[in-house]
DOTIRO-95797 format. One record per residue (C-alpha): residue in three letters; x, y, z. Coordinates in steps of 0.5 Angstrom, whole numbers, padded with zeros to 4 digits, always signed. Example, Ala and Ser with C-alpha at 12.3 -4.5 7.8 and 13.67 -1.06 7.14 Angstrom:
% residues 2
ALA+0025-0009+0016SER+0027-0002+0014
***
This chain:
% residues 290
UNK+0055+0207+0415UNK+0055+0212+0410UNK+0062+0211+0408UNK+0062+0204+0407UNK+0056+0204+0402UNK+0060+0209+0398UNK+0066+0204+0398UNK+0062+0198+0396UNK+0057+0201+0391UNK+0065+0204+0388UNK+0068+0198+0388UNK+0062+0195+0385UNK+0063+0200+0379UNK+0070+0200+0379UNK+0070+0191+0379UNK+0064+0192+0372UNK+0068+0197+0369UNK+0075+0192+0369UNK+0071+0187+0366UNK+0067+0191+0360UNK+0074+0194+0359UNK+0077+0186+0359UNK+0072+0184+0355UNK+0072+0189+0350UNK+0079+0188+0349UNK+0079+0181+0347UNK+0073+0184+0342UNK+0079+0188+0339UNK+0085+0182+0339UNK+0078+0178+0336UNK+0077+0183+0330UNK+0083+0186+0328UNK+0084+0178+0324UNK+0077+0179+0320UNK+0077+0186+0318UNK+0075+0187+0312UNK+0080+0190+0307UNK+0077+0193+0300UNK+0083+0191+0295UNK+0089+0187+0294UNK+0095+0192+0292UNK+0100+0189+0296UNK+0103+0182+0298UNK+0108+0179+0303UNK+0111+0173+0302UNK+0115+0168+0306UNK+0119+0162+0303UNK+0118+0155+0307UNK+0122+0149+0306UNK+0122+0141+0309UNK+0125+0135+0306UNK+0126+0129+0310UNK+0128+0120+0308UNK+0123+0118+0303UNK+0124+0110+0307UNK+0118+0107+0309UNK+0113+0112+0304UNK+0110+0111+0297UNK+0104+0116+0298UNK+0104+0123+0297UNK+0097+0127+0298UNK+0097+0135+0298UNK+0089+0139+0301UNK+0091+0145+0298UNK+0086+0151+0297UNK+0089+0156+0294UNK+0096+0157+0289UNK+0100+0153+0284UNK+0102+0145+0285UNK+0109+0143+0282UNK+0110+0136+0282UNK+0116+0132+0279UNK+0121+0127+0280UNK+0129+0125+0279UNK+0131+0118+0278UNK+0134+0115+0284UNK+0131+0120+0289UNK+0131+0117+0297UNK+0127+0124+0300UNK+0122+0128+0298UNK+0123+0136+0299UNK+0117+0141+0300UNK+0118+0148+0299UNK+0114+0155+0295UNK+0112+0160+0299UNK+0106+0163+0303UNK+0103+0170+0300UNK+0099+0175+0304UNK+0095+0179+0298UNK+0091+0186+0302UNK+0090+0193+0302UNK+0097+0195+0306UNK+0103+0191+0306UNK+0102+0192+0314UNK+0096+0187+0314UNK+0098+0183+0309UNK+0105+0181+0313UNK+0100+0181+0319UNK+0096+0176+0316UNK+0102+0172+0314UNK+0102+0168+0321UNK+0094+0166+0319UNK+0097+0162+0313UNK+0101+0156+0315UNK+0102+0149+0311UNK+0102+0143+0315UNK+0106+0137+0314UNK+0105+0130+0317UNK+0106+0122+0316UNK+0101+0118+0316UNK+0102+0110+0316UNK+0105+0109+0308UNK+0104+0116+0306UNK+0105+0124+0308UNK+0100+0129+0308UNK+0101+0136+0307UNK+0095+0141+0308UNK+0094+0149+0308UNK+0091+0152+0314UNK+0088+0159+0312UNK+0082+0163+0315UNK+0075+0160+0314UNK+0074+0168+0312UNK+0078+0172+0308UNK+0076+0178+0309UNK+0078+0181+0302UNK+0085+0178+0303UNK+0087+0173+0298UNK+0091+0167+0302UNK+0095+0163+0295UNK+0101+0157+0297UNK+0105+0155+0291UNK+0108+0149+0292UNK+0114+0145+0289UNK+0115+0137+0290UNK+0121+0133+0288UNK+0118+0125+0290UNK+0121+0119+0288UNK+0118+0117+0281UNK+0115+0111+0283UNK+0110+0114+0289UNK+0103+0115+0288UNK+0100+0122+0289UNK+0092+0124+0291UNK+0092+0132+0290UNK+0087+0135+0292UNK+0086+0144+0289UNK+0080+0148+0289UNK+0083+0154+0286UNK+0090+0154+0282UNK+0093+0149+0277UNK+0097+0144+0278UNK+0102+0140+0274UNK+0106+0133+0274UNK+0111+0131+0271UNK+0115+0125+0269UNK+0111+0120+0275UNK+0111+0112+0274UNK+0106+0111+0281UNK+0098+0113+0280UNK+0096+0120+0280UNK+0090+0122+0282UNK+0089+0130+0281UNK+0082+0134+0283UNK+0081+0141+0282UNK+0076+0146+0282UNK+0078+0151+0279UNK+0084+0151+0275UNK+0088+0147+0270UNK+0091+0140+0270UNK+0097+0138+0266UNK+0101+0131+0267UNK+0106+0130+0262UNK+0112+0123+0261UNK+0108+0119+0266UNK+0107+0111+0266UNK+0102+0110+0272UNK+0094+0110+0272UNK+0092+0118+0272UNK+0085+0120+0275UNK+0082+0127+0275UNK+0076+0131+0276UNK+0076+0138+0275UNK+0070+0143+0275UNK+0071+0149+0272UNK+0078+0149+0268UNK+0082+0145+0262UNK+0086+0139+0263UNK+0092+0137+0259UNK+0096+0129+0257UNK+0102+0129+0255UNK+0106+0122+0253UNK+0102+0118+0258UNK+0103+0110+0257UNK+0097+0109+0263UNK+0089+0109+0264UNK+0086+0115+0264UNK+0080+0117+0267UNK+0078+0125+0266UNK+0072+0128+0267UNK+0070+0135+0267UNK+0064+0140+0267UNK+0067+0146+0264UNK+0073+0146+0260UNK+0077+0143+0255UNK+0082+0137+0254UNK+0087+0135+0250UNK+0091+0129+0250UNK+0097+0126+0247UNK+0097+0118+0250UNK+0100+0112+0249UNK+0095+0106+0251UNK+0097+0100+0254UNK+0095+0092+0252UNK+0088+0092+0255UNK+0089+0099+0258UNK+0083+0104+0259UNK+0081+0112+0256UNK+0075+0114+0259UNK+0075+0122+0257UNK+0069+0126+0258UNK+0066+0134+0259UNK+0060+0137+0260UNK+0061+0144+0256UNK+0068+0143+0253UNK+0072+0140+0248UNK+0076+0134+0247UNK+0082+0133+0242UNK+0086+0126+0243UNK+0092+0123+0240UNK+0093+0115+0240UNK+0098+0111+0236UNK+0094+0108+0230UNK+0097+0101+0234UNK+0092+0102+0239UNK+0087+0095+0241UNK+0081+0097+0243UNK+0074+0098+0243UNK+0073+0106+0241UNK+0067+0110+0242UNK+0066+0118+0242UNK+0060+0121+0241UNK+0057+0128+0243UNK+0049+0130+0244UNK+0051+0138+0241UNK+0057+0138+0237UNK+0061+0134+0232UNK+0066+0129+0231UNK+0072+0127+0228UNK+0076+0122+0227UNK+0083+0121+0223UNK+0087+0117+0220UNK+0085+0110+0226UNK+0084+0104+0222UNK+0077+0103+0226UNK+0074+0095+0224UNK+0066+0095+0224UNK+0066+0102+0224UNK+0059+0107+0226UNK+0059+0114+0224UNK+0054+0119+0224UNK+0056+0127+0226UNK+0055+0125+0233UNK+0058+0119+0234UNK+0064+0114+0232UNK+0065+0107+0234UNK+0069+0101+0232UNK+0074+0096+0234UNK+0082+0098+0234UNK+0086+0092+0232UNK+0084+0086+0236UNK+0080+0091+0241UNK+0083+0089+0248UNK+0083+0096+0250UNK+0077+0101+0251UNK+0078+0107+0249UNK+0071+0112+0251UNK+0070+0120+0250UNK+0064+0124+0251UNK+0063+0131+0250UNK+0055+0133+0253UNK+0056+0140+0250UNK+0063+0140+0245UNK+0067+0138+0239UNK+0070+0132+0239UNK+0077+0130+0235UNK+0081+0123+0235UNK+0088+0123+0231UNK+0092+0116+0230UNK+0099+0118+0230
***
């Protein structure tokens, strides 16, 4: 009797100990992907590539968090490549390759358009997880880009753009379609633009250079930050630009009915088809005809 006691009170202990071991090592699998690191001297990187038939889609939209964001386009393009690379920056290259496979990027096709996400930890850790992506899309698609930190630049699109960032810059040049962008903390840049604009943001500068169409609209505005635009002098609309702590300038645009103080100027381009808008809460504004 004494022996089987032993036995079982044995077994007992034996069958505890294998699950405390069971369960402290799934702690150590757990731990080893949130583990603090204290700089990020080295990185690892790994290139990724998709391309497939651009039949059936006219929209591209990106979620990214981290990293660049390249968008151009080359006349008569029937597919659309993705590509960049995925980068891992922490205290060792051992972590930093290790940490390569928490950072994917999801591609996929819904209805009209396709989708493409990064896919990161929700806490790094001390480790920088960046994607720098590079799209060639047909010229006439529209794109809805969504970045938190990392500047993105368009070039050379005729479909609508929307562009968010938080913060980083945005840049689109040579473009034809109606252009929206929304940025926290960052500078946005317009170049050889012949749609609407719509710009808005908190901290940061902008400069434009655009050509607005018949009936068309400029809506430009910053908290704390400066606006410089450039028109055609051929430009029909209702101007008005005005800053409550700064000044403005406006050269060289033949304004009818014309209403200038320091702050502010309004007036009639032309036959005042269009409306033209800028506003600045803290900031310089400057108006060029070209």
């Amino acid at each position: 009797m004494n022996t089987s006691k032993i036995s079982l009170k044995h077994f007992f202990i034996f069958f505890v100990v294998i699950i405390i071991l069971l369960l402290t090592a799934g702690c150590i699998i757990n731990s080893e992907t949130i583990d603090n690191v204290d700089n990020n001297r080295y990185a690892a990187k790994a290139d990724f590539y998709y391309q497939t038939s651009a039949y059936s889609f006219d929209k591209f939209v990106l979620k990214g968090i981290n990293g660049t964001v390249e968008i151009s386009t080359i006349a008569n393009l029937d597919t659309i490549t993705i590509e960049g690379e995925r980068i891992v920056e922490s205290e060792s290259i051992t972590d930093a390759e290790e940490h390569l496979q928490y950072l994917l990027v999801d591609i996929s096709h819904n209805l009209n358009f396709i989708l493409v996400e990064t896919v990161q930890p929700s806490n790094s850790n001390g480790r920088n997880y960046k994607v720098n992506y590079r799209i060639l899309i047909p010229q006439d698609w529209d794109i809805d880009i969504e970045q938190i930190n990392g500047n993105v630049d368009v070039t050379g699109l005729n479909g609508d753009i929307r562009v968010v960032v938080t913060n980083g810059n945005i840049s689109i040049s040579s473009c034809q379609g109606n252009v929206h962008t929304i940025i926290t903390n960052g500078n946005s840049s317009f170049s050889d633009i012949t749609g609407c604009i719509y710009s808005s943001i908190v901290n940061g500068n902008s400069t434009g250079h655009i050509a607005l169409s018949d009936s068309g609209t400029c809506q430009q505005t910053t908290v704390n930050g400066n606006l410089i635009l450039s028109i055609p002098r051929s430009t029909s609309a209702q101007f008005s630009a005005k800053t409550s702590n700064g000044l403005v300038t406006v050269n060289n645009l033949p304004l009818n009915n014309a209403q200038v103080t320091n702050k502010s100027v309004s007036g009639v381009l032309g036959s005042g088809e269009g409306v033209v808008t800028i506003e600045a809460v803290n900031g310089l504004i400057t108006v060029n005809g070209y």
